[in-house]
C-alpha positions as CSV (number, residue, x, y, z in Angstrom):
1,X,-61.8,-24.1,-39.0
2,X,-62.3,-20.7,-39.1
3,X,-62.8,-20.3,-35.3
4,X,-60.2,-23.2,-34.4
5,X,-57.5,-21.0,-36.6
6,X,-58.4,-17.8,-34.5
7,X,-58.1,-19.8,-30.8
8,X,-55.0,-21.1,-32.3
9,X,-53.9,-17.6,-32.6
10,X,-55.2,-16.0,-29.6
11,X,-53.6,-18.7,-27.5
12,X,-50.4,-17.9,-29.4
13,X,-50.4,-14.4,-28.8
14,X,-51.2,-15.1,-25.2
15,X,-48.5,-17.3,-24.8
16,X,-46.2,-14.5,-26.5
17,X,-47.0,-11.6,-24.1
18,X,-47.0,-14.7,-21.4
19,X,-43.1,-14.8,-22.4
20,X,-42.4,-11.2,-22.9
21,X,-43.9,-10.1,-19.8
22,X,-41.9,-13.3,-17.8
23,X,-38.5,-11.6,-19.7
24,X,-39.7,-7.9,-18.1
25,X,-40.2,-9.1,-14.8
26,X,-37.2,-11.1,-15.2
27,X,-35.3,-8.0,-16.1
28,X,-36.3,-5.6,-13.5
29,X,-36.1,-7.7,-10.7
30,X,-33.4,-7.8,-8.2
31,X,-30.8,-10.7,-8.7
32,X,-30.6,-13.3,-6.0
33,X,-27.8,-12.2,-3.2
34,X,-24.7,-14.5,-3.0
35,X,-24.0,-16.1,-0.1
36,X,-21.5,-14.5,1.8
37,X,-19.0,-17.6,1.7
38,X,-19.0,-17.2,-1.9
39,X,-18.0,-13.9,-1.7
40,X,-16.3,-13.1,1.5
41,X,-12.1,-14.4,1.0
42,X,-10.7,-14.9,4.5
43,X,-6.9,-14.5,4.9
44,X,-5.3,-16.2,7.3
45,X,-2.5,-14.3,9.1
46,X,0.8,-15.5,11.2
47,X,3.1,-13.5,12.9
48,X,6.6,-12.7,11.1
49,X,9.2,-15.4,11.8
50,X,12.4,-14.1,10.2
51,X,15.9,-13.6,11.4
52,X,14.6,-10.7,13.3
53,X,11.6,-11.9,14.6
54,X,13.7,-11.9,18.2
55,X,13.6,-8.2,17.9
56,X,10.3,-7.2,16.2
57,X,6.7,-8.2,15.8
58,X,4.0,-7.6,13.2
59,X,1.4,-10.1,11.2
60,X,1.2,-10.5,8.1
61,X,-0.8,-13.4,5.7
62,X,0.3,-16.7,6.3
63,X,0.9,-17.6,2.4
64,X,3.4,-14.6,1.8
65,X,7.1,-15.3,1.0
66,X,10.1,-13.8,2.8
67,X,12.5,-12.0,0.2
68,X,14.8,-10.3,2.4
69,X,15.7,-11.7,5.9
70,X,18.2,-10.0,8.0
71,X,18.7,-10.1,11.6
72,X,18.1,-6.9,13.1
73,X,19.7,-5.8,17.2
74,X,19.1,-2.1,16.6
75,X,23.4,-1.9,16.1
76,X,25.1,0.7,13.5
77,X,23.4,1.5,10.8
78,X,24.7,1.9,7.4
79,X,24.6,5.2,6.1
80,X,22.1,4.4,3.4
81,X,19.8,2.6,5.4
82,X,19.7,-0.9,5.6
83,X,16.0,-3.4,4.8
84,X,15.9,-5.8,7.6
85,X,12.9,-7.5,6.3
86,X,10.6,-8.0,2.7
87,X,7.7,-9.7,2.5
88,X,4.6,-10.0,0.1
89,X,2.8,-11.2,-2.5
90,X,5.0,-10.6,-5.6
91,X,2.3,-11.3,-8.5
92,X,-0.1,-8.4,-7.2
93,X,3.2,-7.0,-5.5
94,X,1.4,-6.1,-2.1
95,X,4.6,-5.9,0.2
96,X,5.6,-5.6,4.0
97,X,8.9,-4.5,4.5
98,X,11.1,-2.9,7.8
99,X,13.6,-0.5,6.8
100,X,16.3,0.9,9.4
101,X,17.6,4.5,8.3
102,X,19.6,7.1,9.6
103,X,18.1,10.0,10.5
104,X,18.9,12.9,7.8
105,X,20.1,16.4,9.1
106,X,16.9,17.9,7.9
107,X,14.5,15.2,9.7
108,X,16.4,15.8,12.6
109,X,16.2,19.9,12.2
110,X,12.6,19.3,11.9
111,X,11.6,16.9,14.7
112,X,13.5,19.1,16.6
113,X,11.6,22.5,15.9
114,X,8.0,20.2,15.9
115,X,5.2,19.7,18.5
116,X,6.2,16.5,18.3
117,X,2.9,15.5,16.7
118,X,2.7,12.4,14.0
119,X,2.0,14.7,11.5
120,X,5.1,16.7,12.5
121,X,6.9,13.7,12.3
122,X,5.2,12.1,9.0
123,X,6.2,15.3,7.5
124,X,9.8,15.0,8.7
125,X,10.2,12.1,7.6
126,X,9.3,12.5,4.1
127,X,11.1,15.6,3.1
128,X,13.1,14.1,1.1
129,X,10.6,12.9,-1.3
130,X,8.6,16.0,-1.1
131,X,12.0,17.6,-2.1
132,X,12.5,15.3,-4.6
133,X,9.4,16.1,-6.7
134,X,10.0,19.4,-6.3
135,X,13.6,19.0,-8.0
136,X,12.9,16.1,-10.0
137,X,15.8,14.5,-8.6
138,X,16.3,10.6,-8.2
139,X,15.0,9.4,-5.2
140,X,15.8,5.6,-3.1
141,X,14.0,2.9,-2.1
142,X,10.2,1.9,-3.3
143,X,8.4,-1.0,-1.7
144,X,11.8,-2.2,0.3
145,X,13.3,-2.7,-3.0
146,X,17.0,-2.3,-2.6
147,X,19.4,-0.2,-5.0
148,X,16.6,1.0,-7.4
149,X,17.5,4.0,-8.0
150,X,13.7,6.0,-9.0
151,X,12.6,9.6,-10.2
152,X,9.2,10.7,-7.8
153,X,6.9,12.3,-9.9
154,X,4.1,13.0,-7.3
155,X,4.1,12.5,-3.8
156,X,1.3,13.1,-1.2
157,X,0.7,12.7,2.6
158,X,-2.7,11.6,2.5
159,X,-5.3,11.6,5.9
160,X,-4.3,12.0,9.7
161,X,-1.3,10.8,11.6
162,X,-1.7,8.2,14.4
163,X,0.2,8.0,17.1
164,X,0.2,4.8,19.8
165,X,1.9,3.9,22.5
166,X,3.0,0.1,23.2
167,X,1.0,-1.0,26.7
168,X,3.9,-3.1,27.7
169,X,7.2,-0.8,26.5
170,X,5.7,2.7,26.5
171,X,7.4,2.9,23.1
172,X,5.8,5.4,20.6
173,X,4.5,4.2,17.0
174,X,3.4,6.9,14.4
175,X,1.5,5.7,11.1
176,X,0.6,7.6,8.2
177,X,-0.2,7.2,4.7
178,X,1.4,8.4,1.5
179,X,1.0,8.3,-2.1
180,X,3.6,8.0,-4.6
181,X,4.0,8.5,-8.4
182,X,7.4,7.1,-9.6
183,X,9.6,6.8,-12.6
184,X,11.7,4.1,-12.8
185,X,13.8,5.8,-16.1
186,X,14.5,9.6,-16.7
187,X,11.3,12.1,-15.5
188,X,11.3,14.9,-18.4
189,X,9.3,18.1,-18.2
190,X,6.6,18.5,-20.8
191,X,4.9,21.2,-22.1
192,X,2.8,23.1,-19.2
193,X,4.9,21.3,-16.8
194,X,3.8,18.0,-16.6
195,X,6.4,15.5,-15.8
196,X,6.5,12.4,-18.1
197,X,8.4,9.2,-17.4
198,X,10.9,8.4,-20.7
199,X,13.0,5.2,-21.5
200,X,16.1,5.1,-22.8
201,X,15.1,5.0,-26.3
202,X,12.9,8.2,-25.8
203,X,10.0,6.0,-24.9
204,X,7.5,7.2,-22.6
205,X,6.9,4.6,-20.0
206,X,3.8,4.0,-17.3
207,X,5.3,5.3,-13.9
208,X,4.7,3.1,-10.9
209,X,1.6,4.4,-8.7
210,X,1.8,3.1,-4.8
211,X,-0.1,3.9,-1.9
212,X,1.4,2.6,1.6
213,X,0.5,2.9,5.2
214,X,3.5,3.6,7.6
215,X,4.7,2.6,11.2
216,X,7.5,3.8,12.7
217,X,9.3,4.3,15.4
218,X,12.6,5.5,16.9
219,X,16.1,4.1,18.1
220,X,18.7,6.5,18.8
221,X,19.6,8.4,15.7
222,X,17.5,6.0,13.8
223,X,13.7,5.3,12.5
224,X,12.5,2.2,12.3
225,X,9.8,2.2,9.5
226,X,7.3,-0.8,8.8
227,X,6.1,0.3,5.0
228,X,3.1,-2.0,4.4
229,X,2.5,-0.9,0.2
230,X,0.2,-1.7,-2.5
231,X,-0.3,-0.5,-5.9
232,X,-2.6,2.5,-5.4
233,X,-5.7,0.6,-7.4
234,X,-5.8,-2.0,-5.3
235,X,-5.0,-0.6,-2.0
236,X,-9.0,-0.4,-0.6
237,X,-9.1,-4.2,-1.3
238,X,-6.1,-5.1,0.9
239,X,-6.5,-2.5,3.3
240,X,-7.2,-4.8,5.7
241,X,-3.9,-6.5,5.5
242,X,-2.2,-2.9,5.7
243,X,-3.7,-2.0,8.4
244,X,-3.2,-5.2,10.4
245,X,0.8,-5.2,9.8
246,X,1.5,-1.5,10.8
247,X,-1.3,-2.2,13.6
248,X,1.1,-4.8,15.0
249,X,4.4,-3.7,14.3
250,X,6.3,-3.7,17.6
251,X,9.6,-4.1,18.6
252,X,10.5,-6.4,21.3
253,X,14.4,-6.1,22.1
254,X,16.9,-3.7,20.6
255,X,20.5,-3.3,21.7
């Protein structure tokens, strides 16, 4: 009995470390890869049909909705600007939009006195943002949205300017990229001069952080801007998409 009761418990004991040691190896080793169709999302893309599709070109996934649809013949343009087209996915509110705006006094002084380069004209084009941080002013438009009137906290040019020239048209594009920090209330200097976005009941409120990548070209006195935008986070992960819309903005007939 005495040596049946000590197998017994040998065995056990084996069989214990049998387990423990299956649970190390277990632990340490590398989990088994994913295929990468379970991983990999395609998106399926279609070219922009709107109003203005006559007059521009650009791709853009085939499940996003139109929210603003104007035509567009490259007329007058009001003095605020006009957004032709607004297009996205509103629950992670990644957007596509194509503004029209006058050129401001200052963007012209600029291009003017430039080399011309698409950082010259990135930076021309964004004065009045830059300025706007500085001054804490309110500041327009963010993601095509129309009559939001918003405070920019931070704004920064970010990378190097592109230029490309359209094969068929010998039109110019320029893209660059641009982060934004905005306050959709009052922006209120703190202590040590950080600026804080409050409510209207002294609240402070999260400010709205956006990264977008920009195409634009000219007509006349006007820029033509394709403002592809995601919330800074998330912007890596739909790259792709932002890429391939300013990539294929083009304008096919204006007036």
């Amino acid at each position: 009995r005495a040596s049946s009761a000590a197998a017994t418990t040998t065995t056990t004991a084996i069989s214990r470390r049998g387990v423990n040691l299956a649970a190390a190896i277990a632990a340490i080793a590398p989990a088994p890869r994913a295929s990468a169709s379970a991983t990999t999302t395609t998106t399926t893309y279609a070219p922009f049909a709107g109003k203005a599709s006559a007059s521009m070109a650009f791709e853009h996934p085939a499940s996003w909705v139109r929210a603003i649809d104007r035509a567009y013949d490259g007329g007058k343009v009001p003095a605020n600007g006009a957004t032709v087209v607004m297009i996205g996915d509103f629950k992670t509110i990644d957007t596509v939009s194509v503004r029209v705006e006058p050129l401001t006094g200052t963007a012209k002084a600029m291009l003017a006195e430039s080399d011309g380069s698409a950082r010259a004209v990135a930076e021309a084009l964004t004065a009045s943002e830059r300025a706007s941080v500085d001054a804490n002013a309110a500041f327009g438009v963010i993601g095509g949205i129309e009559n939001g009137r918003s405070g920019t906290m931070a704004f920064e040019l970010l990378g190097d300017a592109s230029e490309r020239v359209d094969a068929k048209t010998g039109r110019k594009y320029y893209q660059y990229e641009y982060y934004t920090d905005v306050c959709r209330a009052k922006i209120e200097e703190a202590l040590g001069g950080e600026k804080m976005c409050i409510g209207p009941k002294g609240d402070i409120l999260d400010s709205i952080q956006r990264r977008s990548k920009i195409a634009v070209t000219f007509v006349g006195d006007s820029a033509v801007i394709l403002h592809a935008s995601a919330v800074a986070s998330r912007f890596e992960e739909v790259r792709d998409i932002m890429d391939r819309a300013a990539n294929s903005f083009v304008l096919l007939e204006v007036v």
